[in-house]
C-alpha positions in Angstrom: 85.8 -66.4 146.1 83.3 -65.8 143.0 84.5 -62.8 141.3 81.4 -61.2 139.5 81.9 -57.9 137.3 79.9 -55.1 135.5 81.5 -53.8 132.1 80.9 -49.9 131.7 79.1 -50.3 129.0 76.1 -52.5 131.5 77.3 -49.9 134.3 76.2 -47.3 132.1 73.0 -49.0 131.3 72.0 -49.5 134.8 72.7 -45.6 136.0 70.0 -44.7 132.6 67.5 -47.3 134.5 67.9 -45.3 137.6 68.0 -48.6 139.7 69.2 -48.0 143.1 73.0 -47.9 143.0 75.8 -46.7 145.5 79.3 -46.8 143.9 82.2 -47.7 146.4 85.6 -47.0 146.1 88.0 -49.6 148.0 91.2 -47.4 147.6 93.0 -45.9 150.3 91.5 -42.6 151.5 94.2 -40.1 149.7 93.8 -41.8 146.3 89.8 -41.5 146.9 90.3 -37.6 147.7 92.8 -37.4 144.3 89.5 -38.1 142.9 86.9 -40.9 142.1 84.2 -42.1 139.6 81.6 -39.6 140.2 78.0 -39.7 138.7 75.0 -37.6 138.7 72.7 -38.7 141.5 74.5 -41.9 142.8 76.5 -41.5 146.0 80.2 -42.3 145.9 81.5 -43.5 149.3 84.7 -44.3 150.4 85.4 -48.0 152.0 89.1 -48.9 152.0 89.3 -52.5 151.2 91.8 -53.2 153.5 90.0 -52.0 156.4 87.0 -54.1 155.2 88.8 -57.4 155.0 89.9 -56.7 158.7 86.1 -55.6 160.5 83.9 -58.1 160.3 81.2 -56.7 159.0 81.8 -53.6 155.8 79.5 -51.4 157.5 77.5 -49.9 160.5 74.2 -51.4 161.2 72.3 -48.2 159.9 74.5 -48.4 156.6 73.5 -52.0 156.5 69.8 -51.2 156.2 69.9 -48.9 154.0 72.2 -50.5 151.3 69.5 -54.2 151.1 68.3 -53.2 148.2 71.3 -51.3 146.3 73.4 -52.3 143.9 77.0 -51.8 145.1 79.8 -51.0 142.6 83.0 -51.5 143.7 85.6 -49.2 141.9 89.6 -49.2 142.3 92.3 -48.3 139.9 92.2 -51.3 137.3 89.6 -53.2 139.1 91.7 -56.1 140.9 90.9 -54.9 144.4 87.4 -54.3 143.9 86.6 -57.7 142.5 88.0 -58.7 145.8 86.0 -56.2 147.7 82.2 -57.4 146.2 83.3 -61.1 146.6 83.7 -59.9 150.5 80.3 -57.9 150.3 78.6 -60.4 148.1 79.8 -63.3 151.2 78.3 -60.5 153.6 75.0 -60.8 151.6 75.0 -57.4 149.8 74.5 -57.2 145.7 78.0 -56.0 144.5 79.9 -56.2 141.5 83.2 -54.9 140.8 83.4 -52.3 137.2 85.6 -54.1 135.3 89.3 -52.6 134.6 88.4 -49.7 137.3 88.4 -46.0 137.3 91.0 -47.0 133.9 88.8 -48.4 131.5 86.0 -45.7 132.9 88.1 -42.7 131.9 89.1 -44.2 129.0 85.2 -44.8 126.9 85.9 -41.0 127.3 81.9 -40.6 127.7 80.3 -38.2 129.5 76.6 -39.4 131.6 73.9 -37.0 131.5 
């Protein structure tokens, strides 16, 4: 599995270029509710990694469609499990990437997105 990555600094690029992005996190519903990486106008949906690794395919056919031409972010803690999760979309056929260190090094640039 090709593990491919976005730093926050190129995350943070992409969101000002307004290029059609959907951020996913692949933690376990209670940690998602505890709260996630959350930005203006991009949807943040909630995808367990584990119960993607065990369906085989991420997402209903309607989802499907309407994710061809997004980016996909995958977010976890520190980032391990969602470079796991976009090599599994990425084998699927989406565009994914995994943010590099997770919701971690996020909170830490300490940078608010307008």
């Amino acid at each position: 599995m090709k593990k491919e990555t976005i730093s926050c600094s190129t995350f943070k690029q992409l969101i000002k270029e307004d290029t059609h992005l959907l951020i996913l996190d692949v933690r376990d519903e209670e940690k998602f509710r505890q709260g996630s990486l959350t930005v203006s106008d991009i949807a943040t949906w909630n995808e367990p990694y584990v119960h993607m690794k065990e369906q085989e395919q991420p997402f209903d056919e309607e989802t499907s469609q309407s994710l061809q031409d997004a980016t996909i972010i995958t977010v976890c803690t520190t980032g391990n499990k969602a470079q796991n999760a976009a090599a599994l979309l990425r084998e699927k056929g989406y565009r994914a990437l995994a943010l590099e260190g997770g919701l971690t090094a996020w909170n830490e640039t300490n940078e608010k997105i307008k």
